[in-house]
C-alpha positions as CSV (number, residue, x, y, z in Angstrom):
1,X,45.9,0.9,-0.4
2,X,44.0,3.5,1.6
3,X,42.6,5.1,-1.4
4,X,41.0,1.7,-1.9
5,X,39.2,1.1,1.6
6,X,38.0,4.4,1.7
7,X,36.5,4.0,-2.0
8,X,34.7,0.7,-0.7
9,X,33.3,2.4,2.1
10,X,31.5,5.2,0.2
11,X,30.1,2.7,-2.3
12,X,29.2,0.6,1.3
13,X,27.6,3.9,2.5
14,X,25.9,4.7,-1.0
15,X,24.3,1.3,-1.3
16,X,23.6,1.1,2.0
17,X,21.5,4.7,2.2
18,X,20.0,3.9,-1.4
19,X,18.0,0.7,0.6
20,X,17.2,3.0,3.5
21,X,15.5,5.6,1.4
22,X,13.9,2.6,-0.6
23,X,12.8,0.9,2.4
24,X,11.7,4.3,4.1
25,X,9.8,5.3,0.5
26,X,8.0,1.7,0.3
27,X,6.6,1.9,3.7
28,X,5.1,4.9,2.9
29,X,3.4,4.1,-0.6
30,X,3.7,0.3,-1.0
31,X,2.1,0.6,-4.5
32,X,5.3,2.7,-6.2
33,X,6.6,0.6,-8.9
34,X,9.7,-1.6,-8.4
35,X,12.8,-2.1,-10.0
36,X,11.7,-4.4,-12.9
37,X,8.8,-1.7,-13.8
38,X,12.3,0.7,-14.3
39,X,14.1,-1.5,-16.3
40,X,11.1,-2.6,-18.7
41,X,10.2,1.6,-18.9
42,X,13.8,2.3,-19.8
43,X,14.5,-0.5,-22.5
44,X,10.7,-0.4,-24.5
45,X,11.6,1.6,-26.9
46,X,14.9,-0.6,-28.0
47,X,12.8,-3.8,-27.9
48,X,10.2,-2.4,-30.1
49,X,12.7,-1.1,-32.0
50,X,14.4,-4.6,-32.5
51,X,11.0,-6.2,-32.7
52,X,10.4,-4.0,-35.7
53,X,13.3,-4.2,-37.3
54,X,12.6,-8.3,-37.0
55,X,9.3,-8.3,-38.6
56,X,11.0,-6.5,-41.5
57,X,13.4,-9.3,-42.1
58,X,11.0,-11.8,-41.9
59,X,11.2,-13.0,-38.2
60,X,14.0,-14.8,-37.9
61,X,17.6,-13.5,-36.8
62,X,20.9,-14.5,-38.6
């Protein structure tokens, strides 16, 4: 039981310092891009790969 508090407050502390140092790194440069500019950068390449691979089979998924 322990084990289990002291694992929660680490991923407390984690989170917790993540926002600071986003927070801190925003006030600084407000134009640096946000978290939806890192989730479209990392999955491009799979959606044009599954656009591509739709065109091929005529548009339509089945």
């Amino acid at each position: 039981m322990r084990k289990r508090v002291s694992r929660e407050r680490i991923a407390a502390a984690v989170l917790t310092l993540a926002g600071v140092a986003l927070a801190a790194a925003l006030t600084y440069n407000p134009r640096l891009p946000g978290p939806t500019e890192l989730v479209d950068t990392l999955f491009r390449p799979v959606t044009i790969f599954i656009e591509h691979i739709s065109a091929k089979e005529g548009g339509h998924l089945s």
